[in-house]
C-alpha positions in Angstrom: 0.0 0.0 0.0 2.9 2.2 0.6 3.9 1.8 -2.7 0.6 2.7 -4.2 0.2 5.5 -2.3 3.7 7.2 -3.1 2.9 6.9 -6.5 -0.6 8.5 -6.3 1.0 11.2 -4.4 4.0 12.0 -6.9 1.1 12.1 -9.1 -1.0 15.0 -7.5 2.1 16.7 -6.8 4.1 17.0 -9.8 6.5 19.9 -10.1 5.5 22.8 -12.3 9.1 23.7 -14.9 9.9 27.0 -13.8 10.4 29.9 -16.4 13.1 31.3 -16.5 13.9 35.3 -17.3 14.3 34.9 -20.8 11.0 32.9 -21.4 9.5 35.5 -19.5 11.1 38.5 -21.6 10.4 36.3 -24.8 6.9 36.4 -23.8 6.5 40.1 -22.8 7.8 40.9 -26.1 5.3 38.9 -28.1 2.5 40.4 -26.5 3.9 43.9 -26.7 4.6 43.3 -30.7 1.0 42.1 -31.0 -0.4 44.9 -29.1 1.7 46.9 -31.8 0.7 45.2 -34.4 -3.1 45.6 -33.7 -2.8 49.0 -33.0 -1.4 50.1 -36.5 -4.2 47.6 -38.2 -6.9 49.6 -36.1 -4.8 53.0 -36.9 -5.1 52.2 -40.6 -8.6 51.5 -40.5 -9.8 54.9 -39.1 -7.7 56.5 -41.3 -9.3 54.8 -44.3 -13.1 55.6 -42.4 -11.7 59.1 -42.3 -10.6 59.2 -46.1 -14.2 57.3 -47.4 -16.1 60.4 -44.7 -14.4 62.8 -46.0 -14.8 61.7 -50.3 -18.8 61.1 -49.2 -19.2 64.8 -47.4 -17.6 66.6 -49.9 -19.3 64.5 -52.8 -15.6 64.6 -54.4 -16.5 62.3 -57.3 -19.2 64.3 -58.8 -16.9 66.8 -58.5 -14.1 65.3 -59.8 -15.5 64.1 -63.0 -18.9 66.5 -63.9 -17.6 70.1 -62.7 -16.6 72.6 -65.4 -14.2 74.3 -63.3 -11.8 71.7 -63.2 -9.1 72.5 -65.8 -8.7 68.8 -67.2 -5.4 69.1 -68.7 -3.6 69.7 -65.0 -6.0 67.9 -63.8 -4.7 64.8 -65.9 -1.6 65.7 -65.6 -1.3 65.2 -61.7 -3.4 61.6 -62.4 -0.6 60.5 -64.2 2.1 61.5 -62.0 0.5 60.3 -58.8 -0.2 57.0 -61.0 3.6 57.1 -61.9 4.4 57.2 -58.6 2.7 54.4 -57.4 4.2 52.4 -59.9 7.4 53.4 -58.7 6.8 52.8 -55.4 5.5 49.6 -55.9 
């Protein structure tokens, strides 16, 4: 009975590994990266909720393609070099 009874007891009493510091850094450094990381995501997502308010409010398409007081020459002109610049960047 002795026997049976040591073993139930290393059973119930088994010994937890500790962590040591650098497990504990390693971990405090992924959570502060994905903290990070879904703080810019969030970020970029108001700032493209901002960008879609503010095209709606100022009804910028209409504007953009049906007003006669957009000269359509510059007008084009920057197009293409904003276009030309994505390209580039890309």
């Amino acid at each position: 009975q002795t026997e049976a009874s040591e073993a139930d007891a290393s059973k119930t009493n088994t010994v937890k590994p500790k962590l040591r510091n650098s497990d504990i850094e390693n971990s405090k450094r992924q959570h502060r990266n994905r903290v990070e990381q879904c703080s810019s995501k969030v970020q970029a997502f108001l700032w493209i909720v901002a960008a879609g308010f503010v095209v709606y409010s100022t009804n910028l398409l209409n504007v953009v393609v049906y007003d006669e007081r957009v000269h359509r020459g510059w007008f084009n002109l920057g197009l293409f070099c904003f276009g030309l610049s994505i390209a580039m960047t890309l």
